[in-house]
DRENDO-1510 file (C-alpha; in Angstrom, 1 decimal, always signed):
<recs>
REC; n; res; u; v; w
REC; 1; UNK; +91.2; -77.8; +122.3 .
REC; 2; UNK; +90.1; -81.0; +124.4 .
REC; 3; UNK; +90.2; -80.5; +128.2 .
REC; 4; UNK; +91.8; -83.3; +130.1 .
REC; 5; UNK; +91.7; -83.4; +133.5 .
REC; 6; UNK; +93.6; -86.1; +136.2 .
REC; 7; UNK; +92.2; -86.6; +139.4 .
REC; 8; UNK; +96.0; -87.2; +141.1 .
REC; 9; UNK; +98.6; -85.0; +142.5 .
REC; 10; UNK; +100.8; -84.0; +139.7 .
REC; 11; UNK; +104.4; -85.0; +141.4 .
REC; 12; UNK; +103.8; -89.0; +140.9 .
REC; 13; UNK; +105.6; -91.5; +138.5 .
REC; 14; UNK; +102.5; -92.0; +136.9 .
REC; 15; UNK; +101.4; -88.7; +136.9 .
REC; 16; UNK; +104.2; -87.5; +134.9 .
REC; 17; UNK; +104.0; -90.5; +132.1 .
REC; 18; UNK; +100.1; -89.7; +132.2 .
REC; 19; UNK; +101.4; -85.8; +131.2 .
REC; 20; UNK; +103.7; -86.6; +128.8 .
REC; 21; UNK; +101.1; -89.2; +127.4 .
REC; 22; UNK; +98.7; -86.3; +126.9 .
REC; 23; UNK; +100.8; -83.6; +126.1 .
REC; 24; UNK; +101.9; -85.3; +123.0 .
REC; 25; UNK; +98.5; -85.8; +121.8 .
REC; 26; UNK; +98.0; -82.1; +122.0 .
REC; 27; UNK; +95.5; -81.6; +124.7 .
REC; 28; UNK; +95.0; -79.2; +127.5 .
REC; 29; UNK; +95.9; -81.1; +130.6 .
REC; 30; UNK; +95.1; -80.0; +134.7 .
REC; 31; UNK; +95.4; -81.8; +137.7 .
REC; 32; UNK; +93.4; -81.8; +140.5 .
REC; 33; UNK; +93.9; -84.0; +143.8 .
REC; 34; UNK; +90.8; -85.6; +145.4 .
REC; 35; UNK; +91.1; -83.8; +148.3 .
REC; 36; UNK; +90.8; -80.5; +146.5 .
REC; 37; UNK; +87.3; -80.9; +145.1 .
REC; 38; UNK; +84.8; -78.7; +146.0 .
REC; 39; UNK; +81.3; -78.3; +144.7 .
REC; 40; UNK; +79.2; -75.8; +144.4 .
REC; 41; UNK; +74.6; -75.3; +143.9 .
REC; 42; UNK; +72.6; -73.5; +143.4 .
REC; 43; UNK; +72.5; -69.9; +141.3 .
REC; 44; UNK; +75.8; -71.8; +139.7 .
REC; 45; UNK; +76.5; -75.6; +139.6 .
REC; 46; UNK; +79.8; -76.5; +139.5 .
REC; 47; UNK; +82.8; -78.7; +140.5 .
REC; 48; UNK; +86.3; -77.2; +141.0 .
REC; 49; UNK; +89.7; -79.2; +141.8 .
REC; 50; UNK; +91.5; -76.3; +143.3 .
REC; 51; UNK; +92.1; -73.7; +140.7 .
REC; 52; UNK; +90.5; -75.7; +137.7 .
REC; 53; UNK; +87.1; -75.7; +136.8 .
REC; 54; UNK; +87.0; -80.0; +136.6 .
REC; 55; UNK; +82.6; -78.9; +135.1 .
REC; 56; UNK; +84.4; -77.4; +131.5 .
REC; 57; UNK; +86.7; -80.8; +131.0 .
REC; 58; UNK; +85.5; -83.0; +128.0 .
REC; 59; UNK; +87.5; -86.2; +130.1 .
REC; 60; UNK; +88.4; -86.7; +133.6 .
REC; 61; UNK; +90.7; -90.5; +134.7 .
REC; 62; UNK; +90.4; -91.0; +137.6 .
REC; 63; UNK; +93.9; -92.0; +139.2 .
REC; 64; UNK; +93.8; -92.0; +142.6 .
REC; 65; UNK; +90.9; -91.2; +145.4 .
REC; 66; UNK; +92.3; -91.4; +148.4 .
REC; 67; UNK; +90.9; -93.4; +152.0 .
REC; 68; UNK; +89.7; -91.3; +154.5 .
REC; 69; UNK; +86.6; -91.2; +156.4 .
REC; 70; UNK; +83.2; -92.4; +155.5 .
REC; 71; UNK; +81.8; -89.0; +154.8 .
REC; 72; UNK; +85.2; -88.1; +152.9 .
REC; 73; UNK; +84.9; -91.4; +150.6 .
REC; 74; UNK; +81.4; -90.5; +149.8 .
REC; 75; UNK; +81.2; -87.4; +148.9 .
REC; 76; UNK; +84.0; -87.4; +146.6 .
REC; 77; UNK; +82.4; -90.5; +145.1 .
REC; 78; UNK; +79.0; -88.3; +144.7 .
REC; 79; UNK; +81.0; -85.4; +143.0 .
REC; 80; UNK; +82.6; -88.0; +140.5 .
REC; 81; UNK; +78.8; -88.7; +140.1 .
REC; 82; UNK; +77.9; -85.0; +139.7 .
REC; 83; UNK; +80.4; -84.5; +137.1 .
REC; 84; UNK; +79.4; -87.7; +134.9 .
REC; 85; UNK; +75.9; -86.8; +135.1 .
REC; 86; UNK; +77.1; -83.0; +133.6 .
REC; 87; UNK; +78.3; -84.7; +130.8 .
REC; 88; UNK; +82.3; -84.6; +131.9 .
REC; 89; UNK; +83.1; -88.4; +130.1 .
REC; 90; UNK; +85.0; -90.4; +133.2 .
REC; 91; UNK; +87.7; -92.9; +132.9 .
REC; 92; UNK; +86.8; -95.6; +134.8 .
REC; 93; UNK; +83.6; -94.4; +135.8 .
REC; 94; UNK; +82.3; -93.9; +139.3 .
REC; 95; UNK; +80.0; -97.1; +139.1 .
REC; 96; UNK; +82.4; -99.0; +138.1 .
REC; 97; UNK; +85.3; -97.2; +140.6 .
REC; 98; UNK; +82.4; -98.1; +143.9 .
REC; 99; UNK; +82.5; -101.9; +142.5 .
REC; 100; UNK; +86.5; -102.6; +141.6 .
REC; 101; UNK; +87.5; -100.7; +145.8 .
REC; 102; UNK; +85.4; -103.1; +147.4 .
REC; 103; UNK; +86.9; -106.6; +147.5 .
REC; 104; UNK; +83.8; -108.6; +148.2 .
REC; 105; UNK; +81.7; -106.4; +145.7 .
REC; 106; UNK; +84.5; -107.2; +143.3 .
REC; 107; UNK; +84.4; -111.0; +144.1 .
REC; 108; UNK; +80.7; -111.6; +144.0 .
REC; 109; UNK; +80.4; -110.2; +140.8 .
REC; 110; UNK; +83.4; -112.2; +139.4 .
REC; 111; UNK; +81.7; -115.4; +140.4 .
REC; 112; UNK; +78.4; -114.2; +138.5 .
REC; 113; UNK; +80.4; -114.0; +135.2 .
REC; 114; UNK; +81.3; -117.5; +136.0 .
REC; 115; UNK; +85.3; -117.0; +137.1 .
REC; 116; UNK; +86.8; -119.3; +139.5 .
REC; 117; UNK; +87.7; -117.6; +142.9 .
REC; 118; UNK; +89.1; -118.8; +146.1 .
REC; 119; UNK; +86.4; -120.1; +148.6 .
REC; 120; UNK; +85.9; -116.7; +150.4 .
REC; 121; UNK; +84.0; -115.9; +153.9 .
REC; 122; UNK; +82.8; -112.4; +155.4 .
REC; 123; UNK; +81.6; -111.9; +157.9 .
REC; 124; UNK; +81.2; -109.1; +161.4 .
REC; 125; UNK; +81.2; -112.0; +164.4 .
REC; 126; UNK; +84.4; -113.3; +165.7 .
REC; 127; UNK; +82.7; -117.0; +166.4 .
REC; 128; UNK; +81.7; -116.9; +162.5 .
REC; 129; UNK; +84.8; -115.9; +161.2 .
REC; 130; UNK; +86.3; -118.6; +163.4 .
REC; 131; UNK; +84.3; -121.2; +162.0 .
REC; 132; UNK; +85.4; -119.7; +158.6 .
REC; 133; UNK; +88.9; -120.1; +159.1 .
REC; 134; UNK; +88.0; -124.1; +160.1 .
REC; 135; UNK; +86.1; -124.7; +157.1 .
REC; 136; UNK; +88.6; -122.9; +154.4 .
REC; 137; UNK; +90.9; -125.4; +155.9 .
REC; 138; UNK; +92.9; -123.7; +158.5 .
REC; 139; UNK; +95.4; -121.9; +156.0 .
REC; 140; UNK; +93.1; -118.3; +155.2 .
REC; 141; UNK; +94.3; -114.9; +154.0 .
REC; 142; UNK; +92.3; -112.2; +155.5 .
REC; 143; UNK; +92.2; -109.2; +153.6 .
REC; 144; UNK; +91.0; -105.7; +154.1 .
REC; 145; UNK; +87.8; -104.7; +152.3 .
REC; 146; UNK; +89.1; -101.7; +150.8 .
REC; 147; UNK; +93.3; -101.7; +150.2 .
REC; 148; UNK; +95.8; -102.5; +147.1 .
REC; 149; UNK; +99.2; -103.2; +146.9 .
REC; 150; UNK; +99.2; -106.1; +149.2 .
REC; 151; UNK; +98.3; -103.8; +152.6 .
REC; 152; UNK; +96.9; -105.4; +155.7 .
REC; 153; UNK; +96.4; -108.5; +154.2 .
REC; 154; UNK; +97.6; -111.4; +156.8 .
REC; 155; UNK; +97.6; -115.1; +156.3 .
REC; 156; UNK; +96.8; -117.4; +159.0 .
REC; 157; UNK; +97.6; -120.6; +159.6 .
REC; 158; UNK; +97.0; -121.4; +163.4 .
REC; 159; UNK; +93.1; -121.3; +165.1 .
REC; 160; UNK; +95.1; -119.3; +168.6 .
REC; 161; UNK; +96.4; -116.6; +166.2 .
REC; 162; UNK; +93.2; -116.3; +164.3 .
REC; 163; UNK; +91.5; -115.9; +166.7 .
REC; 164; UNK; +93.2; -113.1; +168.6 .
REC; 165; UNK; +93.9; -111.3; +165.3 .
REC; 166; UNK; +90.0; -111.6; +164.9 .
REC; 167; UNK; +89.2; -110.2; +168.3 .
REC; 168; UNK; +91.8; -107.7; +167.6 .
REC; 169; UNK; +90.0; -106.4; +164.2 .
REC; 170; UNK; +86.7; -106.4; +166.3 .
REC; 171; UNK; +88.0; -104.0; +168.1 .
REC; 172; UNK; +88.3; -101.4; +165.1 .
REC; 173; UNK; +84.7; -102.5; +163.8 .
REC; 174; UNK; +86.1; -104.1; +161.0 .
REC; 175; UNK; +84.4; -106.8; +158.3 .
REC; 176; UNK; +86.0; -110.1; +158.1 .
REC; 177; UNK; +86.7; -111.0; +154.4 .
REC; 178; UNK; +89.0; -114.6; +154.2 .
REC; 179; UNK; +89.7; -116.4; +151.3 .
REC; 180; UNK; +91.1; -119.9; +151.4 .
REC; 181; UNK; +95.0; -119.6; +150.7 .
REC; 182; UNK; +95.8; -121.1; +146.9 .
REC; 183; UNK; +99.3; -122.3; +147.2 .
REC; 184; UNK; +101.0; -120.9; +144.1 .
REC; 185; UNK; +104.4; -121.1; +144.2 .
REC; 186; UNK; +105.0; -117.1; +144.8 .
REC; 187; UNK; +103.7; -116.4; +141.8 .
REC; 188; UNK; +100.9; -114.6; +140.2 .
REC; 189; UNK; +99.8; -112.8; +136.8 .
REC; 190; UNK; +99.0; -108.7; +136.6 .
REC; 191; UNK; +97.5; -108.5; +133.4 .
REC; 192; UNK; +96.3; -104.5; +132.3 .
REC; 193; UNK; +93.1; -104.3; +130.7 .
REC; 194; UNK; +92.6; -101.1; +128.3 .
REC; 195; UNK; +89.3; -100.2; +126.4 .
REC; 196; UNK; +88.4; -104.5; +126.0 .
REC; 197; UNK; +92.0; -105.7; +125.2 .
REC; 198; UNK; +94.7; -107.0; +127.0 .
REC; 199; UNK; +97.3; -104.6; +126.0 .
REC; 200; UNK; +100.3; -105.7; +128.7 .
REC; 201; UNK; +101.2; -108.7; +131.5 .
REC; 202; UNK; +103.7; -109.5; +133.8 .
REC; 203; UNK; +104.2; -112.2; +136.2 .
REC; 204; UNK; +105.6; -111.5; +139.7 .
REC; 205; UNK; +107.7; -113.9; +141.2 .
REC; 206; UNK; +108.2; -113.0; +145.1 .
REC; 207; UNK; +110.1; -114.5; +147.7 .
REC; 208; UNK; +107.3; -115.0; +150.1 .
REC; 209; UNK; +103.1; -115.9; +149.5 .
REC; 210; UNK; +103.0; -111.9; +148.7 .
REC; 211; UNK; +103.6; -110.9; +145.1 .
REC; 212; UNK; +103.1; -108.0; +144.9 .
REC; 213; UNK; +105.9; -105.3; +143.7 .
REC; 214; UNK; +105.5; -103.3; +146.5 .
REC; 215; UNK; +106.2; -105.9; +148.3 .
REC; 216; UNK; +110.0; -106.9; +147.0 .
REC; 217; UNK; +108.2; -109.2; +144.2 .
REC; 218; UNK; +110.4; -108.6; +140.7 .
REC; 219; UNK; +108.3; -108.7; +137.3 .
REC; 220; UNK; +108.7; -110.7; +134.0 .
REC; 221; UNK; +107.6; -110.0; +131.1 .
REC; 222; UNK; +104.4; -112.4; +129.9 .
REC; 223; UNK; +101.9; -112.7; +126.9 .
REC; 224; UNK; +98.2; -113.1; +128.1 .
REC; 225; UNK; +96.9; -115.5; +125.5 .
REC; 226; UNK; +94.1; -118.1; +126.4 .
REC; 227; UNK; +92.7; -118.3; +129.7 .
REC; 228; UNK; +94.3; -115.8; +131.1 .
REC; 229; UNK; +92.9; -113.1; +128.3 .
REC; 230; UNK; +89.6; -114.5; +128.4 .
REC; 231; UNK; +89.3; -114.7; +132.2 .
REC; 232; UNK; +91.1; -111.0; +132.3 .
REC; 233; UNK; +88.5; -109.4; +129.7 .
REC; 234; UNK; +85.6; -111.3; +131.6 .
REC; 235; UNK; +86.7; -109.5; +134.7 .
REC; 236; UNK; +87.1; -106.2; +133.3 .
REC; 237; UNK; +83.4; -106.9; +131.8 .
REC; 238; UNK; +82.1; -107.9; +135.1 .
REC; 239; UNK; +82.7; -104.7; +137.0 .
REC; 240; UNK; +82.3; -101.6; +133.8 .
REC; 241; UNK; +86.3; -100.9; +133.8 .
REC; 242; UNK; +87.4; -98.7; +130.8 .
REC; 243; UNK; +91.1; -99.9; +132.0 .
REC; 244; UNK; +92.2; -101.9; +134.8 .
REC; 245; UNK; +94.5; -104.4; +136.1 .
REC; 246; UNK; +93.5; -107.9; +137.2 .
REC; 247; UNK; +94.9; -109.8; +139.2 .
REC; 248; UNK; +95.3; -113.7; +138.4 .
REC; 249; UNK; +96.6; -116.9; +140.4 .
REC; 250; UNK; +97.7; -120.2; +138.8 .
REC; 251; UNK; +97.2; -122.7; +141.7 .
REC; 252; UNK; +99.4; -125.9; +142.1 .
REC; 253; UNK; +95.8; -127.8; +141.3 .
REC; 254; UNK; +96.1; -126.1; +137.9 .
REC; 255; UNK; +93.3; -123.9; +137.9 .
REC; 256; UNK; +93.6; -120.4; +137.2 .
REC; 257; UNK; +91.8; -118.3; +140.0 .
REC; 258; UNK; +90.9; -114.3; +139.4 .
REC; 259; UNK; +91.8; -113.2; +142.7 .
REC; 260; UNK; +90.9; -109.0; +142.3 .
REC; 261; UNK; +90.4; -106.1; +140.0 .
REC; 262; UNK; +92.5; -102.8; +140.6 .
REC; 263; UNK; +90.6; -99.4; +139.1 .
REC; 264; UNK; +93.4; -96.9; +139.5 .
REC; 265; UNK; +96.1; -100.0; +138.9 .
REC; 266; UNK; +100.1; -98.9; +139.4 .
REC; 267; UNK; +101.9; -99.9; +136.0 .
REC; 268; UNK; +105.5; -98.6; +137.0 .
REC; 269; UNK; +106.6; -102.3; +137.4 .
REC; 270; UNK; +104.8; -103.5; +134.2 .
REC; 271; UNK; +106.3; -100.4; +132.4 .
REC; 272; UNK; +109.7; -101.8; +132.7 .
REC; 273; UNK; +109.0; -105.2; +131.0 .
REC; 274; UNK; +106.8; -103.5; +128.4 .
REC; 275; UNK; +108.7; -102.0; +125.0 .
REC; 276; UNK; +105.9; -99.6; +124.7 .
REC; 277; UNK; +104.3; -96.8; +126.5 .
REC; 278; UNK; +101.7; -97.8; +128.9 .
REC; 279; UNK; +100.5; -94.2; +129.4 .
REC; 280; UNK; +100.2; -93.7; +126.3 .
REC; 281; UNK; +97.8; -96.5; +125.4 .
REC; 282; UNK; +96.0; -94.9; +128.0 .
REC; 283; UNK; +96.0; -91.3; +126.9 .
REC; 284; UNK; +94.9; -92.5; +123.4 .
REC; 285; UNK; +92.2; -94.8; +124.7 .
REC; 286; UNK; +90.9; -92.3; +126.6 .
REC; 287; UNK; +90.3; -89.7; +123.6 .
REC; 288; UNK; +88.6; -92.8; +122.1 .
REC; 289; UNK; +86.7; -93.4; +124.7 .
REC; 290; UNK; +85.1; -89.9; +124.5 .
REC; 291; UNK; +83.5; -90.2; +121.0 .
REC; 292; UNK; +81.4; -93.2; +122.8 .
</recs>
């Protein structure tokens, strides 16, 4: 029987559509959360999750890895590693997984591919970012490097403000990443990308410059044709995702701007203007993906 594994705690939303998912295509599924993995060298080398023994799985999809220190990030990013270089098939792999949780990573290497994205500054010195928020013309979202769902990002529109909230971050030894603000009339595109096809979209329509769902931002059912495939498969391209979910803004100018690409992407909102089940177009993908 095929071994499945899920690197998530099992009582989430997306957890349990991930196990029904996989239980109906007959598989033997076990969980294991991030903070659970422990590895061992030596006489035997292995890597457990808890109770399970993640070395035997034939696939592991990674859902969620956690923030935590800079020794915690790392090492569970070299045991995802470990276990892809053991032979254990990983959806999205850990190359892929270090390039979609960092924002500028993500950004640099959606510009390479040739995608439009906002006019974007980081930098560590309070002076520089300063000048940045001058020359992105005064109106600048400042986002966390590593963060989804719409957390700690802060738009600034006064030089006083930005300033202190500058000196404020300095304080925490934090990178300054700013974008230029694309106005875009609360609005954006979440477009899910499994195994090279655009299988589901929504836009969210909020009632403030954040659209995210998390964020009060309801969802509407959409059809990614055009652009908005092409530039959504391009991203996906750009950074090795097996499945992800870009993000996309259509600014008043009429350009369409990929803003960021989510590896472990929530779907619970897309789910309910989809007539089909997300997880399992993911489950099935994933089998697929094994025999590659």
């Amino acid at each position: 029987m095929v071994k499945v594994g899920i690197l998530s705690k099992p009582d989430s939303w997306h957890s349990s559509q991930l196990a029904a998912a996989f239980n109906r295509l007959g598989v033997e599924l076990v969980f294991a959360a991030a903070a659970q993995l422990c590895v061992r060298l030596g006489e035997e080398r292995a890597v457990f999750g808890g109770e399970a023994r993640l070395s035997d799985l034939d696939l592991l999809l990674v859902r969620h890895v956690p923030g935590g220190s800079l020794e915690q990030v790392i090492y569970r990013m070299d045991v995802l590693h470990q276990l892809e270089d053991s032979g254990v098939c990983l959806v999205n792999r850990p190359g892929a997984v270090e390039k979609m949780v960092d924002k500028y990573y993500t950004s640099s290497l959606l510009q390479k591919a040739g995608l439009l994205v906002p006019d974007t500054v980081l930098t560590e010195q309070v002076e520089e970012a300063v000048r940045a928020f001058d020359w992105l013309g005064g109106d600048v979202v400042v986002k966390p490097l590593f963060g989804s769902r719409g957390a700690g990002m802060v738009r600034l529109t006064d030089r006083e403000v930005a300033l202190r909230t500058f000196q404020a971050l300095a304080l925490g030894r934090y990178v300054f990443y700013l974008q230029r603000f694309i106005p875009h009339r609360c609005t954006d595109l979440r477009v899910l990308v499994v195994g090279g096809e655009c299988i589901a979209a929504m836009e969210r329509r909020g009632t403030t410059w954040k659209t995210n769902i998390s964020n009060g931002a309801e969802p509407f059912a959409y059809v990614p044709e055009g652009e908005v495939c092409s530039a959504s498969l391009m991203a996906a391209a750009a950074v090795g995702a097996d499945y992800c979910g870009v993000d996309l803004l259509c600014g008043e100018d009429g350009r369409l701007y990929t803003v960021e690409v989510n590896s472990m992407p929530a779907w619970e909102g897309l789910q309910s203007v989809t007539p089909f089940s997300i997880a399992d177009r993911i489950a099935a993908f994933c089998l697929s993906r094994m025999g590659s």
